[in-house]
N, C-alpha and C positions, 0 to 999 in steps of 0.2 A: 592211343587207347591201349591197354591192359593186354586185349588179345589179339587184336591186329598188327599194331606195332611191329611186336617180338616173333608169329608165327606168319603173317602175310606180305611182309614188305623184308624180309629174307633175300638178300641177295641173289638175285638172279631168276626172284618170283616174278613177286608185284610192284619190284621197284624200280626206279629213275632207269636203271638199266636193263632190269628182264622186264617188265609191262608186258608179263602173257595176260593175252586176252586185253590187247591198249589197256591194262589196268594197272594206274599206281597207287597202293594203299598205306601210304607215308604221311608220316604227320606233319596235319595242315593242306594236302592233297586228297586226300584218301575220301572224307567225305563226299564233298563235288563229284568223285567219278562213281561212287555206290547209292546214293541217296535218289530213287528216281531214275535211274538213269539204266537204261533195256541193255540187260544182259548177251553178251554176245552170241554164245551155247542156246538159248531160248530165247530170243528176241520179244515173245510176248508177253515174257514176265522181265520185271526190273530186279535190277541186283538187289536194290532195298526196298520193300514197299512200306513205308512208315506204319505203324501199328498192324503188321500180320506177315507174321513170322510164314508162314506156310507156302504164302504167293513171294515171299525172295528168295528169290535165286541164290546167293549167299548164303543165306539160312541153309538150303537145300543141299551144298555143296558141303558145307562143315557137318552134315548129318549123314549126307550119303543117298540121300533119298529122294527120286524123282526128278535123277541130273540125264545128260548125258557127259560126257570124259569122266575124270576120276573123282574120287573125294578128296575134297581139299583139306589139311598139305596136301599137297601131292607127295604120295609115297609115306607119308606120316611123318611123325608119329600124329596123330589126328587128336584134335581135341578134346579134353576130358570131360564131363559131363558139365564141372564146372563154371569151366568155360564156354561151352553153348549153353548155358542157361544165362551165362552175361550177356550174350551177342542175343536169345531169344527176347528176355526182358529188356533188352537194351530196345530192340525193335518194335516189341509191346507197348512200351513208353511213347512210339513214335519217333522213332530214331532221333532224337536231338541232335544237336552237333554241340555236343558236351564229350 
């Protein structure tokens, strides 16, 4: 994916070898562990709830809004409008695994 790829499976985030938060978002893995699947930080919300940006955790962490720890990146530089509005309507759509 476009914005995961390059800013969450970052060396020593989300990948094979940092998995903060058991999360690896690399391609070809990345889906399985955010699609459904209960956010560690809030357990009663899922990292992705297919069509509603507002109850994922995910969503919530690239916004900043309604986490606890930081905004993700961590440390930034943080996403640009652009791009949460591909991760938003990406989620809108019902998160496919496209």
């Amino acid at each position: 994916n476009e914005v995961f790829t390059p800013t969450c499976a970052q060396l020593g985030c989300h990948d094979p070898l940092g998995r903060q938060e058991s999360l690896i978002i690399s391609p070809g893995r990345g889906y399985a562990m955010i699609v459904g699947v209960a956010s560690v930080e809030m357990p009663q919300l899922s990292r992705v709830t297919p069509s509603d940006p507002t109850n994922s955790y995910l969503y919530r962490k690239i916004t900043g809004s309604g986490i606890t720890g930081d905004r993700m990146p961590q440390g930034g530089p943080f996403l640009n409008d652009a791009q949460i509005k591909l991760v938003r309507d990406w989620i809108r759509r019902g998160a496919p695994n496209d």
